[in-house]
N, C-alpha and C positions, 0 to 999 in steps of 0.2 A: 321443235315441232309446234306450229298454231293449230288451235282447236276454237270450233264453234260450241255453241253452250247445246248440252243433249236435251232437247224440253223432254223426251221420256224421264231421263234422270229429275230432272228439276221438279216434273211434274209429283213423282214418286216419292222424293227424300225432301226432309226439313232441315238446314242449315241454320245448327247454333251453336253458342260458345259456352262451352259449360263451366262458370264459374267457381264451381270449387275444386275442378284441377286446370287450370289455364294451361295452357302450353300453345306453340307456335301455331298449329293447324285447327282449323275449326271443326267441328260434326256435326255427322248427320242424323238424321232419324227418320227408319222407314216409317211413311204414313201408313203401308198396308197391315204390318206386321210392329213396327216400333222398335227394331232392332237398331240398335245406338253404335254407331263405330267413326273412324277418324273419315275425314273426308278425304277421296279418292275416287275418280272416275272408273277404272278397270275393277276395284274392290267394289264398289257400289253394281257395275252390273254385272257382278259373277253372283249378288245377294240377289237380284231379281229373277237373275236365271234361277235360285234356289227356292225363292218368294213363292209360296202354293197361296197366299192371300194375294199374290198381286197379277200371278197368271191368271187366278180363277176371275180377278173382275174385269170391268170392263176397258180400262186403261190400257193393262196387258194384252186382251181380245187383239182392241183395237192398234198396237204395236207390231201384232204378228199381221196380222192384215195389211200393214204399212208396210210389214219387209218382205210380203209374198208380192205385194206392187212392183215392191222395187226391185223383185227378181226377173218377173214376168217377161222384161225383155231381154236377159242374155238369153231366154229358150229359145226367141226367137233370131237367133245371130245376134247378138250384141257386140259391140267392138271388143269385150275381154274375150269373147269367148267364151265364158262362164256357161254351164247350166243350170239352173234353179230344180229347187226341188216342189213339183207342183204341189204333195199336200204339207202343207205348210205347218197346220196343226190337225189331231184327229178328232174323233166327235164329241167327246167327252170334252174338249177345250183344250185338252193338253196342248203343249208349243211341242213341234214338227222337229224331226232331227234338224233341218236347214235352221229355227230359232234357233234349238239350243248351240247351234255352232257360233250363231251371231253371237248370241253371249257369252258363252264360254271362250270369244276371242282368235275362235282358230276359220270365221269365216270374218267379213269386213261388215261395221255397222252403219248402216248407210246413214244415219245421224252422226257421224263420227266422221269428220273431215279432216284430212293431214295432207297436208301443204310443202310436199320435197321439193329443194330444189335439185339436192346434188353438189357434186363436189364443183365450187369453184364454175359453176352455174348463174350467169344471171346477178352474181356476188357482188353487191356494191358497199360501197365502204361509206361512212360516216357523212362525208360531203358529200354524198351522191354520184361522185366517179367510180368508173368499173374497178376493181382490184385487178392489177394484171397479175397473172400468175406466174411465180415463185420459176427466175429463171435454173436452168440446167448447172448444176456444181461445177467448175472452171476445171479443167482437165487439169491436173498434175504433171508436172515432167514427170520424166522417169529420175528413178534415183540414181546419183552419181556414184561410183564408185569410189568411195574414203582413198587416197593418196596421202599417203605422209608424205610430209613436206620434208625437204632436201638440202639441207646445208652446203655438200657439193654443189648441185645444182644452184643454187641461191650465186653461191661463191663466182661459178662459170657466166651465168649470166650478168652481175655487175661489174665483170671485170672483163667482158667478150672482146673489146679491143687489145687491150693490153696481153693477154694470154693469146692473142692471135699472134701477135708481133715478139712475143718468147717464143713460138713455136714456128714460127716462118722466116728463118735468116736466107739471109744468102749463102754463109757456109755449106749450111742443108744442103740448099736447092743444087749447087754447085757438089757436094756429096753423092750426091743424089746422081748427077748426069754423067759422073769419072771426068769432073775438070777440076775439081781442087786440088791445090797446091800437096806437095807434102809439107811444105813446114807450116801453115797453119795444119793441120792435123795433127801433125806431131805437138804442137803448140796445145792444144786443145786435150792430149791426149797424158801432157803432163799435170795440165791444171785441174781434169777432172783426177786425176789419182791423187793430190793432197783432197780434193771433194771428199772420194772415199775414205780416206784414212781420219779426216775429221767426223765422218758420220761415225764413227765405229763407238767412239764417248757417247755422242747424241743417244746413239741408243742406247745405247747402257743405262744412261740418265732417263731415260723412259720407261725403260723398264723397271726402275726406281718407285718411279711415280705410281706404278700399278697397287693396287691394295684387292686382294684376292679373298671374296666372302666364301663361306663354308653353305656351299650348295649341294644337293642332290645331284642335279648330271652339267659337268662344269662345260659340255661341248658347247653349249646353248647360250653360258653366259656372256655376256659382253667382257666382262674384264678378262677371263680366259680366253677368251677370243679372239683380243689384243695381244694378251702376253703370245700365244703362238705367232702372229702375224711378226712381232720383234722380233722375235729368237728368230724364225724363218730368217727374216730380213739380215738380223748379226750374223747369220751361218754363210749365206748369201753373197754378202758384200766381202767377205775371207776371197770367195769363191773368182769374187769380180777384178780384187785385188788382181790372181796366180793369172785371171785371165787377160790381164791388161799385159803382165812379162811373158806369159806364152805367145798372145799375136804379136807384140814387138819386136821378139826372139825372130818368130817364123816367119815376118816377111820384113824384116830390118829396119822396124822404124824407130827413129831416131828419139833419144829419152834421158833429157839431160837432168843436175839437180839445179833445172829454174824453180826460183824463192813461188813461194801464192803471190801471186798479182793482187790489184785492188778490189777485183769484183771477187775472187776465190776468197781472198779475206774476210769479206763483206759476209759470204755465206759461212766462211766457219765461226765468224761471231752471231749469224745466225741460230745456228746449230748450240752455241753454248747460252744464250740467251733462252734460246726454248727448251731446255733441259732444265732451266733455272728453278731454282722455289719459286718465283714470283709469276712462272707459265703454268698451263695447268696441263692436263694430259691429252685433253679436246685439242688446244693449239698445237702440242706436237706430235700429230696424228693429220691436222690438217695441213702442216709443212709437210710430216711424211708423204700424205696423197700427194699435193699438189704440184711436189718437186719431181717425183713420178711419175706424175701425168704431164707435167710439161715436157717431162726426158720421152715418155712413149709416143706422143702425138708428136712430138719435133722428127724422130727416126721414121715415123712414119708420114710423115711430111716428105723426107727424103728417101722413101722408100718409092712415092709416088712417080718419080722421077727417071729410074730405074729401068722400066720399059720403054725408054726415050735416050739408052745413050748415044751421045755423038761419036763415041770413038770404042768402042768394045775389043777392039785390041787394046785399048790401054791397059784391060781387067786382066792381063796376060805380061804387058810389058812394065807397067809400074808398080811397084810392089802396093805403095799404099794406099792405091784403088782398088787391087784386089783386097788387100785387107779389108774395106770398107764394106765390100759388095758379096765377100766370102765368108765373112767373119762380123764384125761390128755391127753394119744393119740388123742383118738376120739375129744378132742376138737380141736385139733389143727391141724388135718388130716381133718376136718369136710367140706365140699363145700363150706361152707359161709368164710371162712378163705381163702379156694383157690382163691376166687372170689375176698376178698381182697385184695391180692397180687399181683393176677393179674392187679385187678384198679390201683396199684401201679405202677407196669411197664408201664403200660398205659398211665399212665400220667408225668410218668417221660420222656419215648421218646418223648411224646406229647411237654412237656415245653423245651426239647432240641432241638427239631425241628423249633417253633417256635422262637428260642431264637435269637436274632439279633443283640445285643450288647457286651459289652466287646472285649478281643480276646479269640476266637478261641478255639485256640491252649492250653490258659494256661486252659482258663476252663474245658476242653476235661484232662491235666494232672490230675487236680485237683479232678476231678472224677475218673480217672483209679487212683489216689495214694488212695484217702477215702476208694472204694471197693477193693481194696486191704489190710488197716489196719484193717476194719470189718472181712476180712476171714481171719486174722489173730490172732482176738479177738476174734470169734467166735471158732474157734478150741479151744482154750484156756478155755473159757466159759466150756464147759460141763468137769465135777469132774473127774482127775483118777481114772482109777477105772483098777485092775488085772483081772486075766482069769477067775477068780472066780464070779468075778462081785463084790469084795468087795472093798473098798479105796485103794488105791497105793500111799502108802505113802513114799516110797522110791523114788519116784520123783519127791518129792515135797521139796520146797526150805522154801515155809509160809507152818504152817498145816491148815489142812482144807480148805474148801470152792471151790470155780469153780476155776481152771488152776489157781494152787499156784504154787510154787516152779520155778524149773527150766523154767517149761513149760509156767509158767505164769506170768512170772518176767513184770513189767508196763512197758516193751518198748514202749508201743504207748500213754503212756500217752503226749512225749513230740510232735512225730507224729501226734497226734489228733487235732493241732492247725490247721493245712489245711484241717480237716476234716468237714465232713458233719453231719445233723442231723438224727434220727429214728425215727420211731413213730411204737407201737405195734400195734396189733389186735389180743387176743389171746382169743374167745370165740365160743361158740354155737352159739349164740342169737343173736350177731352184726348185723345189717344190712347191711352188704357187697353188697350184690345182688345187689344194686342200685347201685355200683359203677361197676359193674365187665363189663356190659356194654360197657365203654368208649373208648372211639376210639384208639386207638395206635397213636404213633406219631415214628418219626425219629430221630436222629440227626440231624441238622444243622451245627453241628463241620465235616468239612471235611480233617483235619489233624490229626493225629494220635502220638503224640509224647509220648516218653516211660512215663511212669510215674512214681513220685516221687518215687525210688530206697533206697533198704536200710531197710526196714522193719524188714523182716526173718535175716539179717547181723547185725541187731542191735541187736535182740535177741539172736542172737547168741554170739554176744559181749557180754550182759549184763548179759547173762548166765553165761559167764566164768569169768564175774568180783564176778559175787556172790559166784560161787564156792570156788573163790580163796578167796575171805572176807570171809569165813566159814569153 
């Protein structure tokens, strides 16, 4: 606030420093009366308004006369508005209420000049340029919504091609339309039952690896969580077993004792690899899902099909397309199987989420290299079969059985040692539902390194080693 100098005050008070109490502010001393106090404008004229020596003489007279001037024209319309109070003081010399207001501060001293600009008014800054004012706060997005991150997910997208081409054969497709052969079905239908009978250890050995803490309500816990989803699973695959001699029995298909072919092998040294001490229970959980989801998404592949056949009397005249389209699809397209799968993802992001130990980084490889060898064995897995729907036997290296030959040379047999475990689920009946529930979980792996390389390059090696041996 600037202020001009009050000559009434100046005129009135003496300004000195009194030396035997120094202190920061100087004083004053009324000349009318000799009242001594710290110097201050508002305290000096609330003493004048109180000063009977300094109303009564003439200086005083002469100040109320100066502020009855200066009222004189808001009577007459003044731009405040204002009205003045015409008797300014009474006869005796007394000051007028209108004085006493001036001094007492509750009306304005017309000696008293204050200088507003306002806010950000007229504001200039040190150099003389205007201050621009203080832009508007930058709007905030909205907040995102937290997503745990997804191990599955992680897994499906760096492996989107390879998991396409496990899940899109041509057997399928040909499944799918009632033009497959029976003997690749049959073929296929022996190699997946040594599959199941090798899972049946894997699990065991997984549920091994469970270590069960002493909780309040165990439904919630992740590691009971798991252990049901096994046992479901072990109860399950009995089940898949009786039901692979039931359709055989009921529409006669053919079910010899051919040995494991190369890629069946491949996976049951997968199986006993990821049960091993040196896997942990993450990795056989992530063979579990992943062998699952490539069996549901491959069925359902061939399910698509289904509404497109060329010949619908076949489902009446050949037994093992009706098997296919009465029986085997539908089991494995069925809801309670989806809902298994699902549990599966479920709890695989769940346990990597939660996971805290080791590092990182290798266990994160150790998983993109296992789903990686799986879509690998699984293309392999389903039988050649030509445009006809019949065996392709011209690219086959072994005869017979699931991905012989070329295609299906044991590359991953020696791969499979840093691999994980599986577990099936391949029925009607299972009780899935109870698992499908489960909560999703995240990753906890927040590094990304490539993963064990070399898979498809070794097949491609070992392909042309056997040509050349042949």
């Amino acid at each position: 606030m600037g202020r001009t100098a009050n000559p009434d005050i100046r005129r009135a008070f003496e300004e000195f420093q009194d030396e035997t109490t120094p202190s920061k502010c100087n004083k004053v001393r009324c000349l009318h009366c000799g009242f001594v106090r710290a110097k201050n404008t508002t305290r000096q004229i609330e003493h004048l308004n109180a000063c009977e020596a300094y109303l009564t003489s003439d200086e005083g007279i002469q100040a109320l006369h100066a502020t009855q001037q200066g009222d004189q024209p808001q009577e007459n319309g003044d731009s405040n508005g204002t009205t003045a109070n015409p008797s300014a003081a009474n006869t005796n010399g007394a000051p007028s209420s209108s004085a006493s207001a001036m001094f007492n501060g509750t009306r304005p001293n017309p000696n008293l000049q204050v200088h507003r600009r306002g806010p950000n008014q007229n504001k200039r800054a040190r150099d003389g340029a205007p201050i621009q004012p203080m832009p508007p706060p930058p709007m905030m997005p909205p907040a995102m919504p937290h997503v745990m991150p997804s191990l599955t997910g992680h897994l499906l997208g760096k492996h989107a091609a390879a998991f396409t081409a496990a899940t899109q054969q041509p057997f399928l497709s040909h499944a799918g339309c009632a033009t497959l052969a029976a003997a690749p079905l049959s073929q296929w239908l022996i190699q997946d039952a040594h599959y199941a009978r090798g899972y049946i250890g894997f699990i065991g050995q997984l549920l091994g690896k469970i270590r069960l803490p002493a909780v309040k309500n165990s439904a919630f816990h992740p590691m009971y969580r798991t252990m049901d989803l096994l046992i479901s699973a072990m109860n399950n695959i009995r089940r898949e077993m009786s039901f692979f001699e039931i359709t055989a029995g009921k529409y006669a298909l053919h079910m010899s004792d051919e040995l494991p072919n190369p890629i069946t092998r491949s996976y049951l040294d997968l199986f006993v690899s990821a049960s091993g001490s040196a896997a942990s229970l993450l990795e056989g959980m992530v063979v579990l899902w992943a062998t699952e989801h490539c069996y549901c998404t491959a069925w359902h592949y061939a399910a698509s099909f289904s509404n497109t056949l060329s010949n619908p009397s076949s489902l009446t005249s050949e037994p093992h397309i009706a098997a296919l389209h009465q029986a085997l699809i539908p089991n494995w397209t069925s809801s309670a199987f989806v809902k298994f799968v699902e549990s599966c993802r479920s709890i695989v992001d769940e346990l990597a989420n939660a996971s805290t130990g080791g590092n990182g980084k290798e266990d994160l490889a150790r998983c993109e290299s296992v789903f990686a060898q799986i879509c690998w064995l699984e293309e392999r897995f389903w039988p050649d079969v030509d445009g006809m729907g019949e065996e392709d036997e011209t690219g086959r290296h072994v005869g017979g059985g699931h991905g012989g030959g070329l295609r299906g040379t044991p590359v991953a047999q020696s791969a499979s040692r840093a691999s994980v475990g599986s577990a099936t689920q391949r029925t009607h009946e299972s009780p899935y539902a109870a698992h499908a529930s489960g909560s999703g979980g995240g990753s906890g792996i927040t590094a990304s390194p490539n993963a064990l390389a070399g898979v498809e390059a070794a097949g491609v090696e070992a392909a042309a080693a056997a040509a050349t041996a042949e």
